[in-house]
Each structure stands twice: as C-alpha cells, then as structure tokens.
C-alpha positions in Angstrom: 9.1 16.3 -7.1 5.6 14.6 -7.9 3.7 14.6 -11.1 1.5 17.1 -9.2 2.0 18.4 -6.3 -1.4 19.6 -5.4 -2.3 16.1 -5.1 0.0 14.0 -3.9 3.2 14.6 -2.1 6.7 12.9 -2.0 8.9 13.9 0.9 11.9 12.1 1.4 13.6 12.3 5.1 15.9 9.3 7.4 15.2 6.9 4.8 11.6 6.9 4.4 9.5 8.2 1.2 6.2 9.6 2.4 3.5 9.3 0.0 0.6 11.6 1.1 -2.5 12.0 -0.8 -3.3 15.1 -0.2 -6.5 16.5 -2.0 -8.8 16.5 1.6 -11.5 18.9 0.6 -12.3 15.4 -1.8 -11.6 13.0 0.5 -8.4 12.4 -1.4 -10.6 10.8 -4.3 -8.9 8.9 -6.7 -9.4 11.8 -9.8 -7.1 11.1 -13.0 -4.7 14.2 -11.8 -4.3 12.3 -8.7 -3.8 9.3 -10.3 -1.3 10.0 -12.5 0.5 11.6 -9.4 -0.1 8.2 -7.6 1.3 6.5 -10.7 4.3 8.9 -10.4 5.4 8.8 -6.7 5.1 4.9 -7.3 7.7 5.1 -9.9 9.3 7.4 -7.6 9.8 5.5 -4.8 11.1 2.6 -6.6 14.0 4.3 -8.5 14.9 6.6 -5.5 18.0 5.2 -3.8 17.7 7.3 -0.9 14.7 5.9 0.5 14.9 2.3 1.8 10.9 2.2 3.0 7.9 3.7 2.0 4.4 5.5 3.6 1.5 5.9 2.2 -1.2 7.8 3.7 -3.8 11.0 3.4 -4.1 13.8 4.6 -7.1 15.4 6.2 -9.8 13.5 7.6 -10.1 10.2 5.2 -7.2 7.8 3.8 -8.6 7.9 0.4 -12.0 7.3 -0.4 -11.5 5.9 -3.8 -12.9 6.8 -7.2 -14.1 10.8 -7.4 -17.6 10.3 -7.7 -18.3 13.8 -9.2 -15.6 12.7 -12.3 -18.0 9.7 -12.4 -20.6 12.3 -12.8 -19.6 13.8 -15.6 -18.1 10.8 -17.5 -21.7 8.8 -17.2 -23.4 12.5 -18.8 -20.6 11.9 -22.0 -22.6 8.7 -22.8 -21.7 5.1 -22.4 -19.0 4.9 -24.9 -17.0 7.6 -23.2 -17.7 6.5 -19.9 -16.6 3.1 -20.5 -12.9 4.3 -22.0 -12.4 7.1 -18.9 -12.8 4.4 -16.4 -10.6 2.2 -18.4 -8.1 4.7 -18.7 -7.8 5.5 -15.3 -8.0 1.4 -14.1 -4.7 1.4 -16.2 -3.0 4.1 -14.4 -4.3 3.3 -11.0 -2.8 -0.4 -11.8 0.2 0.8 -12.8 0.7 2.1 -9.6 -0.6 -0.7 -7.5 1.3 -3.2 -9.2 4.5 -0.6 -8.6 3.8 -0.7 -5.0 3.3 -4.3 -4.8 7.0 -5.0 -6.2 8.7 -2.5 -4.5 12.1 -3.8 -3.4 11.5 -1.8 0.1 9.0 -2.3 2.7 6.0 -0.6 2.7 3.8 1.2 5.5 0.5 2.4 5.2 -1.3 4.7 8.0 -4.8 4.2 7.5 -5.9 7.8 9.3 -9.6 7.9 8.4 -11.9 6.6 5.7 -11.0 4.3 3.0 -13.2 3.2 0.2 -12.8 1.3 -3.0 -9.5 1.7 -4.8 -8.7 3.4 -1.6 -8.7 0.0 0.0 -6.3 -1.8 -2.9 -3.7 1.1 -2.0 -3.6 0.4 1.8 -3.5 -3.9 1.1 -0.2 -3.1 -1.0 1.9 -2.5 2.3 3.3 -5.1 4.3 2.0 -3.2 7.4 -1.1 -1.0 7.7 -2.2 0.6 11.0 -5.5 1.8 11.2 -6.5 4.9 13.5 -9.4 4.5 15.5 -11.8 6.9 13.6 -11.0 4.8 10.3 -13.7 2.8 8.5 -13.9 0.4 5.7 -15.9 -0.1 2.9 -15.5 -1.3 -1.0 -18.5 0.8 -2.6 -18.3 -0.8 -5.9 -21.6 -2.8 -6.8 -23.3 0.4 -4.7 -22.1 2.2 -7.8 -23.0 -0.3 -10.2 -19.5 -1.5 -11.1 -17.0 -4.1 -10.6 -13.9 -4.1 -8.8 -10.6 -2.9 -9.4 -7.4 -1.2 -7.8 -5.9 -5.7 -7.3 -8.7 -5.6 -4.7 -10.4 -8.7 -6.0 -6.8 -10.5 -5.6 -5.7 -8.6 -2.2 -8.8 -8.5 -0.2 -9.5 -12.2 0.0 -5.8 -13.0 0.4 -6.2 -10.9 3.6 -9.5 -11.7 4.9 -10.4 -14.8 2.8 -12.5 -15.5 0.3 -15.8 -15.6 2.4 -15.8 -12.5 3.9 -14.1 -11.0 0.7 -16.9 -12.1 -1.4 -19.4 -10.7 1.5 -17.7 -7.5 1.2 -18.0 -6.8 -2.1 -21.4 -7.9 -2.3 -22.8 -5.7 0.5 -20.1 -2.9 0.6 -20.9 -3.0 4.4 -18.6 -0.9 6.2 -15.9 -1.9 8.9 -15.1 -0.1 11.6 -11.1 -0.4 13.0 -11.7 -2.3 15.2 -13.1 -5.3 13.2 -10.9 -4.4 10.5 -8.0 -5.4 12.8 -10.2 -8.9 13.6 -10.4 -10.3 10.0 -7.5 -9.2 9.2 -7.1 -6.2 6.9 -4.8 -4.0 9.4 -2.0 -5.8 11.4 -3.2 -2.6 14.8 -5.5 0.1 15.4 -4.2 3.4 17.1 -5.7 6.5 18.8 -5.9 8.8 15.9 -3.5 11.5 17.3 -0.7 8.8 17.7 -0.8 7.1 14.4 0.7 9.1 12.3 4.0 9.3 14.3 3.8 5.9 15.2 3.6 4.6 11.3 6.3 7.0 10.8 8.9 5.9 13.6 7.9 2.2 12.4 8.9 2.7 8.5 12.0 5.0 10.2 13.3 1.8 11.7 12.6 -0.8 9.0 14.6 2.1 6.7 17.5 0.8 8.8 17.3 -2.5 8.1 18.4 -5.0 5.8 17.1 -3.8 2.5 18.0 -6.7 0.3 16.7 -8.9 2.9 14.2 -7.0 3.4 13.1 -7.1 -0.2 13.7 -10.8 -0.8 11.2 -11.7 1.7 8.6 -9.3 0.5 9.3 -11.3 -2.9 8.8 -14.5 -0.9 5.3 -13.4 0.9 3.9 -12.0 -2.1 4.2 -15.3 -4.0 3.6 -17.6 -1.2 0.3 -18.4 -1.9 0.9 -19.1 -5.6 3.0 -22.1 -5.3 3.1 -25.1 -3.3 5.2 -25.8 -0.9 8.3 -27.4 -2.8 8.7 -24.5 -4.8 8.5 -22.5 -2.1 11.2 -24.2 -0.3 13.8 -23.8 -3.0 12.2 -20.2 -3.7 13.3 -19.9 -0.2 16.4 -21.4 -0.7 17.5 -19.4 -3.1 16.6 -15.9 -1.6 18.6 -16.6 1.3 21.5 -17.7 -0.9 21.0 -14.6 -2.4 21.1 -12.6 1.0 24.2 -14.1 2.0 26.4 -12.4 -0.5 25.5 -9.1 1.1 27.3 -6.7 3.2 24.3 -6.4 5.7 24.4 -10.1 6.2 28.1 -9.9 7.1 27.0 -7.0 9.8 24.4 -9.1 11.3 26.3 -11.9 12.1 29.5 -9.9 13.2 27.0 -7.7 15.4 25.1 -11.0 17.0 29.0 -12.1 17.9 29.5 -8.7 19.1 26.4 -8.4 20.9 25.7 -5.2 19.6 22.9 -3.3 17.7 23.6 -4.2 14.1 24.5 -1.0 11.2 22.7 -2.3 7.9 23.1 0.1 5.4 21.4 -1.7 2.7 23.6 -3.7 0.6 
C-alpha cells in the first residue's frame, strides 16, 4: 500500500506498477499529503520486484496540475519566514521523488490524460515515454506565481525541448496544446483521450516483458548522455553492454533470434 491512499495509488498487475494521482476534485495538486505519497510510491516502485515497468498518470480530468495553490494560500498568510520553509520542505520531498523516478532501474511510462502544470510537468519528463491525450495542455506557471522553478524542470525541460524554447517557457508560462507539445518535443505521441489510457497501459505491459537489465542499463546510458562527451560515452557504452551480456535474458535473445521465435525475458 501507498503512504496515502486517498491520494495516490499503487496497483501492481502483469508487471506494471501504476502510479495514479488521484486527488481530481484538485486537479491532482501537488499538496504535502500527496507528496509524501508521490515520494512513497517512488520508493515503492523501485524496491518492488514484481514490477519490471512503471505508469504514472492522474486520474480525473488533469494529469497533475502542480503545486496546490490554496496550500500556497495559506502558507503566504503564515508570513514570509514560514512560507519560505513550507515550500522548501515540500521541494525536498517532491525531489526525492523525482530523482527516484529518474533512476529507476525499470522503464518508465507516463499517460499525460489532461492538464499538466508546473511540478506536474517535472513528473511526466521523468519517463522515457510520455503520451499525451488530445485534450491535454501544457504550461510551467511558476514566474505567474512569483517563484522559481523546481520539480528537475529547469534540468529536464530544456534537455527535451532545448534551451530556447525552455527558457521561453518559463518566462511566459504560455501554454501548449498536444499537439505542439508532440512538435518540440516534450511527448514522444498524442492520442484520442478515450484510447490513451489503454494504450500507455498495453505499451508499459509489453516493455514489462522485456529485458530488464538491459532495459535499465540503457536508461542509465540516456540519462547521462548529455553529460559526457563522446569517449566516455563509448566506454560507458562499452561497459553496459559487457554488463548485459552476463544475463540470462541476453542468452534468450540470441537463442530466440536463432530460433526465430518471440524471445521469453524474464528479467535477469
């Protein structure tokens, strides 16, 4: 079970760990209940040998539409001083849980099924694959509310749209539609809202069949690409495939290419 299962869930079934914010009367705002819950299904996911790939999405009508703004309410009416350590404190729990997500050892899917806003939009630029639905929209909402990033966007957004239209972003908080969030580059397809959610499932359904450990070395591999040059790389690379070779799945994959069959990973 989750930290709190009013506000997020963690449903386990074929391999995938569904992570479901699920607070929709706030837009699945980010308040510190929730994100301790975030924090925990993180953990949760990580440790949990049963599930080889992960989900992430919302439920009701909006992915997550970042920070609860009434919590904000009532933290600015404390006075500055208590303000100031709130948001800090929940900046370290909401990173906690980013940065888990970011390292998982598993892919990671997100199903973007509505509206996304600030920290809302760090979560979904963990996964390796994000599907938008149609409906969904796009905006980072900080500097409208007076404040500076966080939630790794700073370091994720321009990774995925590059710096120029990052830095326009964050200025404006203009807000993209699915469409043009597919263009620059922040979701990988865009779906008619009644088919995304199966979709994004049967997608992380099949990559929880695949080669985990392979799986997980070149998530390792992506995430650092940008931070090296390209020697290191190479021997990074060299040494993750070195790596997948010792594993059982590898041994299935070649014996089912000889075989010309469907491979059986389980994993290891």
């Amino acid at each position: 079970m989750d930290a709190d299962a009013r506000t997020v869930r963690y449903e386990v079934s074929a391999g995938v760990a569904t992570i479901t914010l699920d607070r929709p009367q706030a837009l699945n705002a980010l308040d510190p209940p929730t994100l301790a819950a975030l924090r925990a299904a993180a953990s949760q996911a990580a440790n949990d040998e049963a599930a080889r790939a992960v989900l992430i999405t919302g439920a009701g009508r909006a992915f997550c539409a970042g920070g609860d703004v009434k919590q904000m309410r009532a933290w600015t009416a404390a006075g500055a001083a208590a303000s100031a350590a709130a948001v800090l404190d929940g900046a370290a729990v909401l990173h906690q849980a980013i940065s888990t997500l970011y390292r998982l050892p598993k892919p990671v899917v997100c199903a973007v099924n509505g509206l996304v806003a600030g920290a809302g939009l760090g979560l979904a630029l963990v996964a390796d694959v994000a599907w938008a639905a149609r409906s969904a929209s796009f905006t980072l909402a900080y500097t409208a509310l007076g404040l500076s990033p966080d939630g790794g966007t700073t370091f994720l957004l321009p990774r995925a749209v590059g710096p120029a239209l990052a830095a326009e972003l964050f200025l404006t908080n203009r807000s993209l539609d699915a469409e043009e969030a597919q263009r620059c580059g922040l979701v990988a397809r865009v779906l008619d809202d009644e088919a995304l959610a199966g979709e994004a499932q049967a997608l992380a359904r099949r990559l929880a069949q695949g080669p985990t450990r392979a799986y997980a070395e070149l998530r390792a591999l992506l995430r650092g690409s940008g931070l090296h040059g390209l020697e290191t790389q190479l021997e990074l690379e060299r040494l993750a495939i070195g790596r997948s070779a010792r594993s059982a799945d590898f041994v299935e994959g070649v014996a089912a290419l000889a075989e010309r069959r469907a491979p059986r990973f389980r994993g290891d």
